[in-house]
Each structure stands twice: as C-alpha cells, then as structure tokens.
C-alpha positions in Angstrom: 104.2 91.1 117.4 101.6 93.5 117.0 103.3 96.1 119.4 106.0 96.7 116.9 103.3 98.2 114.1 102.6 101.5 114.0 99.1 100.5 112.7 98.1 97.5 114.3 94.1 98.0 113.4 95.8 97.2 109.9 97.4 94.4 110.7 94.5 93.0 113.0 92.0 94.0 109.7 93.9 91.6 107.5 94.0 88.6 110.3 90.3 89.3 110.3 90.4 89.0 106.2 92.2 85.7 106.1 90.7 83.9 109.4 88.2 81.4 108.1 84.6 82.0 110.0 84.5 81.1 114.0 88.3 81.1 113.7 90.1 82.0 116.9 92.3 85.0 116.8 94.8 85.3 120.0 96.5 88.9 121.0 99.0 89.2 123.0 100.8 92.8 124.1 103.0 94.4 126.6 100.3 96.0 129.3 100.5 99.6 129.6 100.6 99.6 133.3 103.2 97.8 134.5 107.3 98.6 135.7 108.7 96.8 132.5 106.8 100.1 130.4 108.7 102.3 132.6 112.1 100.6 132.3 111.1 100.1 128.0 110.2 103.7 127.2 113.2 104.7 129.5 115.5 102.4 127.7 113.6 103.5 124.0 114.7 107.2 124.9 118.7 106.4 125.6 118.6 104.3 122.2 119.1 100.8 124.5 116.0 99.2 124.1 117.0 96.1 122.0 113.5 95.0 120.2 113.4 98.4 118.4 110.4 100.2 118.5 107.2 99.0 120.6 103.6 100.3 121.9 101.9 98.8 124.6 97.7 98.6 125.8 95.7 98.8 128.6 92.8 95.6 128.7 90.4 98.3 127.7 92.4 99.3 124.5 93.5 96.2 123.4 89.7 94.8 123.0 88.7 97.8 121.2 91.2 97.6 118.8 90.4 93.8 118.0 86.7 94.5 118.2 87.1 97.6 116.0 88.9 94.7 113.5 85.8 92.9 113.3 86.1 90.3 116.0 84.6 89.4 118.9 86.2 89.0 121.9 85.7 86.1 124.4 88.3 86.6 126.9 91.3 89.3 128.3 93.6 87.7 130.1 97.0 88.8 131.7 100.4 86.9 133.3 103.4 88.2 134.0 107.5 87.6 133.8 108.4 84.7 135.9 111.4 84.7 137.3 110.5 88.5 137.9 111.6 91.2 135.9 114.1 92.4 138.3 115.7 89.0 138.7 116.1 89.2 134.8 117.6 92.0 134.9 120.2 91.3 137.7 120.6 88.6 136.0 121.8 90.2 132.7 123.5 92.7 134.1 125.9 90.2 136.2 126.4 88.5 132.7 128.2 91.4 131.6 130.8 90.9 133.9 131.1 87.3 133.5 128.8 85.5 135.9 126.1 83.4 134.3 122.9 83.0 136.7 120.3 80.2 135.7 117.2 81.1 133.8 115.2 79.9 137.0 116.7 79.9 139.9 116.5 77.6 143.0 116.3 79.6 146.1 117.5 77.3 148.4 116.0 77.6 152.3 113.8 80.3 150.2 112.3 78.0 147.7 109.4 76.9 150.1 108.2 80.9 149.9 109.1 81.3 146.3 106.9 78.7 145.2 103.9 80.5 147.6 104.9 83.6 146.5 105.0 82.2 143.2 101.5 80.7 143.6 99.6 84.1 144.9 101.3 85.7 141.7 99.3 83.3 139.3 96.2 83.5 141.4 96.1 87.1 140.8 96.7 87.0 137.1 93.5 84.5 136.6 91.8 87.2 138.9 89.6 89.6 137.0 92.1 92.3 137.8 95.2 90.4 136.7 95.2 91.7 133.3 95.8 95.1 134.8 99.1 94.1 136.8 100.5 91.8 134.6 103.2 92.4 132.6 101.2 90.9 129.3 97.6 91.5 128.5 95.8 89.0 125.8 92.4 88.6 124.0 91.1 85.7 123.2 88.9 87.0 120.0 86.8 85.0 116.8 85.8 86.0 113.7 82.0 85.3 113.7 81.1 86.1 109.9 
C-alpha cells in the first residue's frame, strides 16, 4: 500500500519504529518503468483510475527510500502481471458488454507456447534486470538495531 501515501518515508519510518530487531520488512510497489504506469497516469488524468491516487519507483528509488527508513536491504526483486496486462484488460473491457473471460485462460493448440512464453517471462524477472521490466518492484529489507 505504500504507493497510495504521499509520504511513504513516514510510513516506512514507523514500520522501522515498531519492527522488533532483525525483523524482515517486505516492500512491494508499482515499477516506474513499465506500460501499466503509462496506461495509470493516463487513466489518473481522465479521473478513471479506480485505486485513487498512486506513485510508483524505480529499483533504485525504492531501496533508498527504505534504506533512508533505517533498514537494510537484502534483496530487489521484480514480477510481473500474469495473465498479461493487456489480456486483463481485454478482458474487462469485454465484461462490459456482457461476456465473462476466465481469470486464466487456456489457449488451446497455443497453450504449449504460452506456458514457454510463460517460462522465459519468469526467467527474466529472477534475472538481475527483471526488477526493471516488471510490472512490481520489491525489497526485501531488516531492521538491524
């Protein structure tokens, strides 16, 4: 949730406050550079963006902002949207009009490349630079004193 503060330092100073000593604090954001900022801040401007307001962070900024909290940070990590985002959002849009698509789809004669495509997708997110083409970015940060 700590996109939707205005001051998430705050809010990460006061996780810092309460977290006992070697306690684990996990962060997870919308990343800066992905489509789904484009689409948000697009939707944010026309007054359609239905989780109100929201920032995102790049890798770099997110682990300077916990760090700047007090923490340490042991890991950034990123994954993305799967389905896809713009499965989701065909998929929203055609409920509009009625037809309900599942959640996750089976692709039929397709399914054997989905599941590769599928595979290469999470390979690259575990890659060291998945956190910058994933639609989430995380930290994996403790509280050493």
């Amino acid at each position: 949730m700590l996109e939707h503060f205005r001051d998430p330092l705050r809010l990460l100073r006061e996780n810092h406050r309460v977290l006992k000593p070697g306690g684990l604090v996990l962060v997870d954001v919308p990343q800066k550079y992905h489509v789904y900022t484009l689409v948000k801040h697009a939707l944010i401007a026309l007054n359609q963006w239905f989780a109100g307001w929201e920032t995102q962070f790049s890798p770099g900024e997110i682990r300077s902002l916990v760090e700047r909290a007090g923490f340490r940070c042991e890991r950034v990590y990123g994954y993305g949207m799967h389905p896809g985002l713009l499965y989701r959002v065909a998929r929203e849009a055609v409920k509009r009009v009625g037809v309900r698509l599942p959640l996750y789809p089976h692709w039929g004669p397709l399914d054997g490349w989905y599941r590769r495509w599928h595979s290469a997708l999470r390979r690259l997110e575990r890659s060291a630079v998945g956190p910058y083409f994933t639609l989430t970015v995380g930290v994996v940060a403790r509280k050493e004193r």
